[in-house]
PLY file of the C-alpha trace (Angstrom):
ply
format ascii 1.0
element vertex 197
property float x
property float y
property float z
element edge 196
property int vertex1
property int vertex2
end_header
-15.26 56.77 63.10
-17.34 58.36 65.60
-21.21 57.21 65.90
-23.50 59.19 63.69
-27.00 58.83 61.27
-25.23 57.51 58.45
-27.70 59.60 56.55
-25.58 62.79 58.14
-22.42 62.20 57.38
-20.51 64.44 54.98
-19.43 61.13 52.52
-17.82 64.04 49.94
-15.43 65.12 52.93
-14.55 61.83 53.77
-13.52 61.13 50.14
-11.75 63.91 49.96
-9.57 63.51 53.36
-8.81 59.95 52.19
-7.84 60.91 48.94
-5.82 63.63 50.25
-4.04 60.66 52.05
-3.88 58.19 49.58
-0.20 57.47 48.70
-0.03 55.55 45.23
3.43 54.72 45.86
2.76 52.74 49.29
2.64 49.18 49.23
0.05 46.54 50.74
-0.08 45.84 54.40
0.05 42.20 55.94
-3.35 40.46 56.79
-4.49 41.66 60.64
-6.98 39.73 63.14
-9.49 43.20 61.93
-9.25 42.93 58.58
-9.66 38.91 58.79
-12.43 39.45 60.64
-14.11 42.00 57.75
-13.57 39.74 55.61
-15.16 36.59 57.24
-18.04 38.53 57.67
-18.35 39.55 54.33
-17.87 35.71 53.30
-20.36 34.41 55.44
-22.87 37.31 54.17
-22.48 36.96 50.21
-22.47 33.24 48.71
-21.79 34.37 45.27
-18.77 36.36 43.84
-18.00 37.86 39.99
-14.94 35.73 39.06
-12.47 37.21 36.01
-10.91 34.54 34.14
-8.12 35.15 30.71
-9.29 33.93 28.22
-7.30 32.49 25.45
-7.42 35.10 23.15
-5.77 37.47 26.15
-9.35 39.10 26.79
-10.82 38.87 30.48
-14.06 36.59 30.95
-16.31 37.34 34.06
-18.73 34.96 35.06
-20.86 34.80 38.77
-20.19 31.52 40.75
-21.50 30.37 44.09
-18.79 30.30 47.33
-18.23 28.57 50.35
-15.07 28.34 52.47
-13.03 27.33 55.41
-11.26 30.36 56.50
-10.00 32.53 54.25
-9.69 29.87 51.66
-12.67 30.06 49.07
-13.87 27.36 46.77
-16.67 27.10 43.55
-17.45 24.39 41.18
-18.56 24.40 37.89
-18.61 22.07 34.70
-15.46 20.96 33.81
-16.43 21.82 30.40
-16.92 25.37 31.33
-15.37 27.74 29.27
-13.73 29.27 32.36
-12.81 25.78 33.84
-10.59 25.84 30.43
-9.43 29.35 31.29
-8.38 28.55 34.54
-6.33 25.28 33.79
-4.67 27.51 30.65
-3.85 30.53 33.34
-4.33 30.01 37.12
-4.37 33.74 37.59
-7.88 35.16 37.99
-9.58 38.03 40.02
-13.03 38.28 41.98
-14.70 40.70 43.42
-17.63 40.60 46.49
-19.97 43.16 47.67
-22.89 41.71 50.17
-26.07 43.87 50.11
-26.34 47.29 52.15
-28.96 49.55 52.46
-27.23 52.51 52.78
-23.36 53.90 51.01
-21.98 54.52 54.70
-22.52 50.81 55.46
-20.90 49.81 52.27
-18.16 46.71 52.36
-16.79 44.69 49.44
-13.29 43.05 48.10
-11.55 42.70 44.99
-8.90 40.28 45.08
-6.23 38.43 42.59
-6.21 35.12 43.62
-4.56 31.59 42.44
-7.47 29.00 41.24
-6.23 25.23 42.24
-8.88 22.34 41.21
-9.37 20.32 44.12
-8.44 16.48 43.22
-7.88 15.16 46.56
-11.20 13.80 47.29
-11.35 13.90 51.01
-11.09 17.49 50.63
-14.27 18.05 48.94
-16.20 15.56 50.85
-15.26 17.05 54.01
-16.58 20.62 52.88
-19.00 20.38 50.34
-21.78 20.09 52.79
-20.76 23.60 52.98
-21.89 24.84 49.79
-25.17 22.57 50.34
-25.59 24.53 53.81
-25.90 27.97 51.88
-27.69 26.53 48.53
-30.16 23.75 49.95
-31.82 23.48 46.62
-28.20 22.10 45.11
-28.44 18.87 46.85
-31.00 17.29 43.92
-27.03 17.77 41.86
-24.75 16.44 44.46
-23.84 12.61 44.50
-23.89 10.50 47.77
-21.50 7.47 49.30
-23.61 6.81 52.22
-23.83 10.34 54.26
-20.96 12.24 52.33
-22.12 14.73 49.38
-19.79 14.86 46.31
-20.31 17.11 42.89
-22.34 15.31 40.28
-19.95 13.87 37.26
-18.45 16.05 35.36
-18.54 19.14 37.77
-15.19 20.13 39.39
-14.26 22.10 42.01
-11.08 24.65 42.51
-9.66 26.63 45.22
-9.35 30.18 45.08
-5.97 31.15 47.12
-5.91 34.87 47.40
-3.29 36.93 46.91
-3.48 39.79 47.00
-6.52 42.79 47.41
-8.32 45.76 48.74
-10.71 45.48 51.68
-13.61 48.10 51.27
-15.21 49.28 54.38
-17.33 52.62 53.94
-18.20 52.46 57.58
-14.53 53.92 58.33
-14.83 56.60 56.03
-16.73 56.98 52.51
-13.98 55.14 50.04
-11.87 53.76 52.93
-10.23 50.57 51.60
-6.92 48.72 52.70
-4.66 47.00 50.18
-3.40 43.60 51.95
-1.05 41.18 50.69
-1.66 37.36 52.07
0.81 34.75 53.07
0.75 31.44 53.60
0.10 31.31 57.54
-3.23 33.33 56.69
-4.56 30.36 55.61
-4.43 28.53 58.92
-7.74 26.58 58.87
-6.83 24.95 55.42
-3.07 24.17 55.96
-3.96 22.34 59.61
-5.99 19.88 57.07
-4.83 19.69 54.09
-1.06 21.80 54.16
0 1
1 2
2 3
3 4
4 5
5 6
6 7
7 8
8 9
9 10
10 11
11 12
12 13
13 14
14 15
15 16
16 17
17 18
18 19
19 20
20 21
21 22
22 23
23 24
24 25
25 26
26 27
27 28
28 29
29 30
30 31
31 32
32 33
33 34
34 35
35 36
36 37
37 38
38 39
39 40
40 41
41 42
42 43
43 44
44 45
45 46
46 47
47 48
48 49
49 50
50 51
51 52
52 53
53 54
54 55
55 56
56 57
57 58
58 59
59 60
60 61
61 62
62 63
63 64
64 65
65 66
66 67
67 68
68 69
69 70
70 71
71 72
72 73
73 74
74 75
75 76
76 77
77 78
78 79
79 80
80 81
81 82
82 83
83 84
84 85
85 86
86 87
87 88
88 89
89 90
90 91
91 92
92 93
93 94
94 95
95 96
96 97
97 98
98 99
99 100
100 101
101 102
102 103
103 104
104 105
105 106
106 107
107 108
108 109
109 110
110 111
111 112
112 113
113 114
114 115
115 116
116 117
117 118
118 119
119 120
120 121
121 122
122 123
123 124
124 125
125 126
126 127
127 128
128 129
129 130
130 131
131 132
132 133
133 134
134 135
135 136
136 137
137 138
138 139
139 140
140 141
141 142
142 143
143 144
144 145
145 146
146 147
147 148
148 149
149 150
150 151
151 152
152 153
153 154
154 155
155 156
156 157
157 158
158 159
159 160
160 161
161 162
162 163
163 164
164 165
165 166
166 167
167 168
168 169
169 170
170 171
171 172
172 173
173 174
174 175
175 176
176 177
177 178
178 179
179 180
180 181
181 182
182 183
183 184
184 185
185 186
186 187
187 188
188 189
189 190
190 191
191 192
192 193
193 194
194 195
195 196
């Protein structure tokens, strides 16, 4: 999009000429380095996401959790007596969405995704990143547990893996209501399979 005052740009026109575009019938594109790139920075700019869980009466349960990640790969804890810890190990499936702050619609960026929720049992794994979560949330570390200089989740408190699937990449700063539907594979998640694949 060319340069402009965001407060000048026509955002009704650009709605309409992507809408006028908008094929409901096309499918999802494959992850680029771009798009990958969006949504690192997105990531690294919002530590907290709305997470859907399925409940077990069928109805969806939304609830806000706290992020961190190595690549693409994102990852929360909560109580394992959570209501949607029990979700999750009923159904795996659940959905999030992430919009980091923006002062103006033009500059607007967010995701929705469906994603698969794994719990994270190999140890090793959550000692090697969960400095990561105490990196963005400092005042966490009077929950986490020590052995010597590592950090673990107090007892009781479990973390998952969110392994996304598929989504839309919003990104008003190409057009007012741009988005791109992407479908992930496995080799998008590079950072986590060359540890833990």
């Amino acid at each position: 999009m060319v340069e402009q005052n965001l407060r000048e740009r026509d955002f009704k026109t650009e709605m309409s000429e992507i809408m006028a575009n908008w094929n409901p019938a096309s499918g999802p594109q494959f992850l680029n380095d771009a798009l990958r790139k969006t949504i690192l920075g997105m990531y690294e700019r919002q530590s907290e996401i709305s997470l859907a869980t399925v409940r077990a009466d069928g109805w969806p349960q939304a609830n806000v959790v706290d992020i961190w990640n190595l690549g693409l790969m994102l990852y929360f804890q909560s109580y394992e007596a959570s209501s949607k810890v029990q979700n999750i190990e009923r159904d795996f499936r659940v959905s999030l969405t992430l919009t980091p702050s923006f002062k103006d619609f033009g500059e607007m960026q967010g995701l929705t995704m469906a994603a698969r929720a794994e719990k994270v049992t190999d140890k090793a794994e959550i000692g090697d990143l969960y400095h990561l979560f105490l990196k963005r949330l400092p005042h966490m570390k009077q929950f986490a547990e020590y052995e010597e200089d590592t950090a673990y989740p107090a007892s009781g408190v479990a973390v998952y893996r969110l392994r996304p699937e598929m989504g839309c990449v919003l990104d008003f700063t190409k057009g007012y209501g741009h988005w791109d539907y992407v479908q992930f594979r496995a080799d998008d998640f590079e950072e986590w399979e060359a540890k833990y694949g």
